[in-house]
C-alpha positions in Angstrom: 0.0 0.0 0.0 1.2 3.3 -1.0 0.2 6.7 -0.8 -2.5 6.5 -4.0 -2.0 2.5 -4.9 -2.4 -0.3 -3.6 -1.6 -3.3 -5.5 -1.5 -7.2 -5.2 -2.6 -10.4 -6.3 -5.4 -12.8 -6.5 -5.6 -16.5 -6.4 -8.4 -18.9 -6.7 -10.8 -19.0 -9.3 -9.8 -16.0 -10.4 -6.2 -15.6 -11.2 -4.6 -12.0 -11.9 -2.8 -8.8 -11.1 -4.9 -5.7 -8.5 -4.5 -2.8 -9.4 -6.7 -0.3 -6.6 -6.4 3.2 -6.9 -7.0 5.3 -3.8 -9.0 7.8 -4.3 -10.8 9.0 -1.1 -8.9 8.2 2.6 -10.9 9.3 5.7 -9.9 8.3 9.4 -11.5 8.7 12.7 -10.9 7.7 16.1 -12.4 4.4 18.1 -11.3 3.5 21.6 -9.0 0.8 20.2 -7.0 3.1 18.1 -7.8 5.1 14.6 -9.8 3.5 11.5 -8.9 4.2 8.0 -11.4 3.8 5.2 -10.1 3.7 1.8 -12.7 4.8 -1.0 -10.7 3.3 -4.5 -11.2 2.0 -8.0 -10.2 -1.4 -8.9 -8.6 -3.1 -11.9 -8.1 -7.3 -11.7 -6.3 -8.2 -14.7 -6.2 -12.2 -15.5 -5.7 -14.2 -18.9 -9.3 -14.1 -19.1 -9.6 -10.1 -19.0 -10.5 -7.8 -16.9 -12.5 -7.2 -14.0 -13.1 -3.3 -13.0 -14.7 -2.2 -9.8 -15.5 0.7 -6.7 -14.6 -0.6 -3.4 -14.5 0.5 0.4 -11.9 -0.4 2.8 -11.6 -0.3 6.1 -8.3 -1.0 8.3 -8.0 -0.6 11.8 -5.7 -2.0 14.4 -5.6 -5.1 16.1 -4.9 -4.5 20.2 -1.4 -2.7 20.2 -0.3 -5.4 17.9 1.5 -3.5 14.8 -1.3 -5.3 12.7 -3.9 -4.3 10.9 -7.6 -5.8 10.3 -9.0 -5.1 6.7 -12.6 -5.7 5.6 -13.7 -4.6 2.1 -16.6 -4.5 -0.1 -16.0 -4.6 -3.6 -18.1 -3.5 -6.3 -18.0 -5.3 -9.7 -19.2 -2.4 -12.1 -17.4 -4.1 -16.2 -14.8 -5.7 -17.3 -13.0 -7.0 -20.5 -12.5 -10.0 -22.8 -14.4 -13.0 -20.8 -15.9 -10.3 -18.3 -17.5 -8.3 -20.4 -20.4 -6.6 -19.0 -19.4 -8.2 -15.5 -21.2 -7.5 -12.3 -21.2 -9.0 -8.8 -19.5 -8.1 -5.2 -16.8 -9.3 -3.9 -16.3 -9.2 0.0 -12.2 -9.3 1.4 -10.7 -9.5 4.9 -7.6 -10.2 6.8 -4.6 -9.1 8.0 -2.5 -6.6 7.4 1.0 -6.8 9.1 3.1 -3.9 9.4 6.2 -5.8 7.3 5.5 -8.5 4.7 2.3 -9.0 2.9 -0.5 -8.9 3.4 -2.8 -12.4 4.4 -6.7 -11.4 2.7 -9.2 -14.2 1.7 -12.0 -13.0 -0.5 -15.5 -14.3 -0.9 -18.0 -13.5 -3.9 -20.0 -13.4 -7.2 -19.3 -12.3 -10.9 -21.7 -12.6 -12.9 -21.4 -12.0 -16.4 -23.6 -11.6 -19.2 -24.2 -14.5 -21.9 
């Protein structure tokens, strides 16, 4: 995770490259420390095509651990080549260490067009 980008990859039935620009951030305070919310745009890029979609993240920290919790919602809004006209969400969470990467499972539904 950068300042504007975060980026990674996905495995399982969908293979490919994320691409997630940031491009709202708003934080606020909770007794158990401060929680970010990331408003982004998405790009999954796989041999099949592409996947585009609008997604909100939220990170905020685990006891005084150094780790973070994420929990997004993702948006399927188009796509390319075998996800043409693609729709669906896609729900992510997991954990966010301060050094290495991060550990996310996702659950979800595309659906596309016939």
């Amino acid at each position: 995770i950068t300042e504007d980008t975060v980026t990674g990859e996905f495995t399982g039935d969908i293979v490919g490259t994320l691409v997630s620009t940031i491009i709202g951030v708003e934080t606020f305070e909770l007794p158990f420390g401060t929680v970010t919310v990331l408003s982004t745009e998405s790009v999954i890029t796989s041999d099949d095509g592409t996947i585009t979609m609008d997604d909100t993240v939220y990170n905020f920290p685990v006891g005084g651990s150094g780790i973070n919790y994420w929990v997004g919602r993702h948006y399927i809004n188009g796509g390319t080549g075998g996800f043409e006209g693609a729709s669906g969400k896609v729900l992510t969470r997991g954990l966010l260490p301060e050094e290495g990467l991060p550990m996310l499972t996702y659950i979800g539904l595309v659906s596309v067009p016939e």
